[in-house]
N, C-alpha and C positions, 0 to 999 in steps of 0.2 A: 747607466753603465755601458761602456762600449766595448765589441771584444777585446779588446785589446788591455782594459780593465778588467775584463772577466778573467782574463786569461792569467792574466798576472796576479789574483789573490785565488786558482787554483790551479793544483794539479792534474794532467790528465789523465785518464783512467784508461787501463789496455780491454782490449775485448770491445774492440767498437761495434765488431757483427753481432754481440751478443744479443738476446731478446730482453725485456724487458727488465729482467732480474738477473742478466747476465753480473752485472757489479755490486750487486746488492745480497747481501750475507742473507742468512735466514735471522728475522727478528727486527731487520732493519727496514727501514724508513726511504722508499723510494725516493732518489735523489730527483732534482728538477731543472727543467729550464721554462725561465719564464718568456715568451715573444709580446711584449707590450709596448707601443709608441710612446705611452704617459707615461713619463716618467716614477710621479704621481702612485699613478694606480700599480704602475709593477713595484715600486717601493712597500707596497701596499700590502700585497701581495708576498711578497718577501717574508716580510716580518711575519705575517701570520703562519706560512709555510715553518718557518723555522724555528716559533713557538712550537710549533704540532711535531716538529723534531724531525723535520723533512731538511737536509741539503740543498739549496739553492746552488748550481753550477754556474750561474750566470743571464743576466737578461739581454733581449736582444730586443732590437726598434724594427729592424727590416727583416726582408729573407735570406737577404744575404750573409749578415751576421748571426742569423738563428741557424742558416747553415752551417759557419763557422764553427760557431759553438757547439753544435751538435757531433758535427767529426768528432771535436777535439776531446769532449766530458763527455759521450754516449751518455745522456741521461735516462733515466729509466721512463721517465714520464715526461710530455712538454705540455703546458699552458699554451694556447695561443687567444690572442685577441681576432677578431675579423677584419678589421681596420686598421693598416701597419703603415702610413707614409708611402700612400699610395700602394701597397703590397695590398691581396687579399692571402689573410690568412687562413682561408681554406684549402686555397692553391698549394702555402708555403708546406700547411701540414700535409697535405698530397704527395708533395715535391720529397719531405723528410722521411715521409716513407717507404719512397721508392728506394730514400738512401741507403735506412736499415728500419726494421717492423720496430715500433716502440707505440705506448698507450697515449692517445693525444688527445685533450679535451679542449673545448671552444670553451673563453671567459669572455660575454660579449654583451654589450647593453642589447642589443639588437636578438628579438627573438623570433622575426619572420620565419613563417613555417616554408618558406623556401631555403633561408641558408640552413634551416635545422637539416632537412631533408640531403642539401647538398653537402653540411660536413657528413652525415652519414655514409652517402653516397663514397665520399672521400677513406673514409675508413678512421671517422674520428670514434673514441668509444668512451665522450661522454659531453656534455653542454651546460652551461652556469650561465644565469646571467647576472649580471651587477646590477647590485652592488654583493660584493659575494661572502657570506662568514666562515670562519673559520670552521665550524660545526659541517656547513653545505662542504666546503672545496676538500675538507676530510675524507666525507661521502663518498662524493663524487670520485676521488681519486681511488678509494680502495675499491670502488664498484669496476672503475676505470681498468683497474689493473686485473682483478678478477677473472674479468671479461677478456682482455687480450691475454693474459694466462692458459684459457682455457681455450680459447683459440686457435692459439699456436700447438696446446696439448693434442688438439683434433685435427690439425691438420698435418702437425707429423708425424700422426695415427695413422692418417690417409695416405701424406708418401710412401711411410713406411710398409705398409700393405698392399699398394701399389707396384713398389719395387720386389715385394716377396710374391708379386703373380707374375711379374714381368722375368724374375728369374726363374722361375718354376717353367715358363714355355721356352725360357734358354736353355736347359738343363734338358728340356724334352727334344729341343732340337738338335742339343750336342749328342744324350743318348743316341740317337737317331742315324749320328753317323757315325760315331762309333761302331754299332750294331751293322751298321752297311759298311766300312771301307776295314773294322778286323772281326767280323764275322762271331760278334757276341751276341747272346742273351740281354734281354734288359736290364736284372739282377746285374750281370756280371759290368755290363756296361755303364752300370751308375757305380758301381764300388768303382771300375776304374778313373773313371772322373774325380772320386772323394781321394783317390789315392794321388792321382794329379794334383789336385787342388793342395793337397797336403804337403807335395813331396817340393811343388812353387811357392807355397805358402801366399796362396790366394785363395779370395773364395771361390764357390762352386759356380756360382751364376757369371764372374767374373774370367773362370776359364769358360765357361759355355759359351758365352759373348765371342771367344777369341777364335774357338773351335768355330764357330758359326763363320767369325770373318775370312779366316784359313781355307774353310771348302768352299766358300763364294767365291773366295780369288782366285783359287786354281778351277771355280766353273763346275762345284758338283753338285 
């Protein structure tokens, strides 16, 4: 199937920045894209997927068309093979990442302890090799998904945290001139900040940031 076949027996799906489970309801069934050269073996593949009550978006031969496909149906999950028609699918799954974060496992004959290490390296978060059953590529997928669930859970745990220390020394630096250029209290000088932030209908770190750019440009 070529994009242009894929594209034509489905709909696209909005929310392509989403994460994994961005298009997928609670209860549902990660939708998929498969990247396989064989025709064969992604037919193969299909059918089992869709037994197991998974969505197939569309199969792809090269990187080019698995990028295609990928803009267009954000699939929650991609298959790839290693070997695409001259592509290395380790690259491509590299490449689809950088596009948007999604769960991407290698389905590969080929189980050298160098590409295992290098889809890792990649940021794949799972590996099959064929011939593969329905039963394995299950596994594999709900482990698949798990895993990059929980991932994305922690690390926008991290931003998040991140951004609440990064405002907290905004806020101390706006206090700060406040208290220096109208001659408050720290009390007094963080209520007037909340009162700001309140009366702009912005947050607090967000007026801090500005306070901070305002006394550097006039040099205090």
């Amino acid at each position: 199937m070529n994009v242009r076949d894929a594209a034509a027996s489905n709909k696209p799906v909005p929310n392509a920045g989403a994460g994994s489970n961005g298009n997928r309801g609670v209860g549902q069934k990660p939708r998929v894209l498969i990247v396989e050269d064989d025709t064969l073996v992604g037919m193969g593949l299909k059918a089992q997927l869709e037994r197991l009550g998974h969505t197939v978006v569309g199969q792809a031969s090269t990187a080019a068309e698995a990028l295609a496909l990928y803009r267009e149906h954000a699939p929650d999950v991609v298959l790839l093979d290693i070997r695409l028609n001259g592509d290395d699918g380790i690259e491509v799954a590299r490449q689809l990442l950088r596009e948007r974060r999604c769960p991407m496992v290698i389905v590969s004959a080929y189980s050298d302890r160098e590409l295992i290490e290098r889809a890792s390296a990649a940021g794949v978060f799972g590996y099959l090799i064929k011939p593969v059953n329905a039963e394995a590529l299950q596994a594999q997928i709900e482990v698949a998904v798990r895993r990059f669930d929980e991932q994305e859970r922690l690390a926008a745990e991290k931003r998040e945290l991140e951004q609440t220390l990064e405002n907290r020394k905004l806020v101390e630096r706006a206090k700060g001139i406040f208290m220096k250029r109208l001659s408050l209290d720290e009390p007094e000088a963080h209520k007037r900040l909340q009162q700001e932030s309140q009366k702009r209908r912005i947050s607090i770190g967000e007026l801090a940031k500005r306070i901070i750019e305002s006394e550097e440009m006039l040099g205090g």
